[in-house]
N, C-alpha and C positions, 0 to 999 in steps of 0.2 A: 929666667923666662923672658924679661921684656927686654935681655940684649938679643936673644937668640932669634925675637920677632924681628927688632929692628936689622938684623942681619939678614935674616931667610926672605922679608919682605920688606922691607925699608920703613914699618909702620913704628911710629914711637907708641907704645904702652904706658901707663902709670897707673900709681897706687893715689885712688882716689879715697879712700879712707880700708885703717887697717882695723887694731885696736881702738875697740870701744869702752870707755867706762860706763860705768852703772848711771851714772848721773849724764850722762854725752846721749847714750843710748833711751834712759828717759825725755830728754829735752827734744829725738828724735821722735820717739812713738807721740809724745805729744803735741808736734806737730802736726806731721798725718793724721790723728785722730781729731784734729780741729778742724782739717781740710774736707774729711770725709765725713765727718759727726758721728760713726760707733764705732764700737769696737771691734766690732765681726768685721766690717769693711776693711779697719787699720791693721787689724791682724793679717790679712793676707798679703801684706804689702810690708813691714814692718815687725819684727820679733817685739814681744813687751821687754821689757826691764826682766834682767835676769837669765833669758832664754836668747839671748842674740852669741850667735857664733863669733861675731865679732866681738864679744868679752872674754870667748876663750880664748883668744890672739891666733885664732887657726883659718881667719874666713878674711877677705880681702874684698874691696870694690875696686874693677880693674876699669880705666878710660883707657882712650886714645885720644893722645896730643893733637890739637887742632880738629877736631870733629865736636860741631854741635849736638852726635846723639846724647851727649851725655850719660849719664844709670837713666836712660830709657830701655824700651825692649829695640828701640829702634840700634843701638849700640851690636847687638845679634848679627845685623846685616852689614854692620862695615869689616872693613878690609881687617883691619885688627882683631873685632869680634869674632869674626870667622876664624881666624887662625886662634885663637884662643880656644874656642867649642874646641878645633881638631888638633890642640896641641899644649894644653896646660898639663892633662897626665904625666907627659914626658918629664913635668919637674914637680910633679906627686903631689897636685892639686886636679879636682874634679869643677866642672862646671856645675851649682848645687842645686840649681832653680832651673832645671830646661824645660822649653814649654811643651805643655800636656801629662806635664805631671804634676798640676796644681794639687789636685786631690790627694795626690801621697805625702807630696814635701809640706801641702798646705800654706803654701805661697807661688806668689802670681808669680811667673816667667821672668829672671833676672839673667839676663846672658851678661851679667859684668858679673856676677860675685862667684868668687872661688872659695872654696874648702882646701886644705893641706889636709890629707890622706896620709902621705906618703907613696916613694913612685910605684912600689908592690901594689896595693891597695888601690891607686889609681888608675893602672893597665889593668885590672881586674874590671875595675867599676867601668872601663871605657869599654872594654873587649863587649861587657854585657848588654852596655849600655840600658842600663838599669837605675835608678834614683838612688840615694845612699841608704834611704829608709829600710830598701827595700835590700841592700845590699846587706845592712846591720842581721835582718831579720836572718839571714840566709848564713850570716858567720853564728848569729846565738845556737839556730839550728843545729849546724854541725857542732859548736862547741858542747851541744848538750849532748850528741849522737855520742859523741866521742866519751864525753863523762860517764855515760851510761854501759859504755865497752862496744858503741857499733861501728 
């Protein structure tokens, strides 16, 4: 993904954290939650221990070399962030936090962190352009229509 950027637009890509542990991903939540003082606040911005995609090894923080947005929202509108929103499916990752779907994913707006899907399951979820939440619901659905004989 981040040679095919830096080909198709000359923008360098990287992996700004991948894999998290249990104790990396605490020492995280417990900064935000000292930044912000609760926990309803740090939760929107930070998974607790335990729940962060990034301990599954499947979720990724993506920057761009030489840009000061850093994991802001501001990172959405650069040259890299844009090609990322319209082009991570193609290598079977989803963008997992896009804005105005706080209420569903129940996190604020991340245009740097990716999910690996896979590429089937990612051209689905782009085609829809749908949250993943919402994409899970809709595969239980069928998997139960189907268990049922519909």
């Amino acid at each position: 993904m981040f040679a095919a950027c830096k080909k198709e637009i000359g923008i360098t890509l990287t992996s700004v954290s991948g894999y998290r542990s249990y104790s990396t991903q605490t020492n995280i939540y417990k900064k935000k939650l000292s930044k912000v003082k609760t926990k309803e606040k740090a939760d929107e911005y930070v998974a607790r221990p335990g729940a962060s995609e990034h301990q599954l090894a499947l979720a990724m923080d993506v920057g761009q070399k030489d840009s000061k947005a850093g994991l802001t929202g501001s990172f959405g509108k650069t040259k890299g962030g844009k090609w990322l929103a319209k082009n991570c499916y193609r290598f079977g990752f989803i963008l997992r936090y896009q804005e105005g779907w706080e209420d569903i994913t129940g996190y604020e707006y991340e245009p740097w962190h990716v999910r690996y899907v896979g590429k089937e399951n990612a051209l689905k979820i782009q085609e829809q352009d749908i949250p993943f939440e919402t994409w899970m619901l809709y595969q239980r659905e069928a998997a139960l229509l189907e268990f049922v004989g519909y």
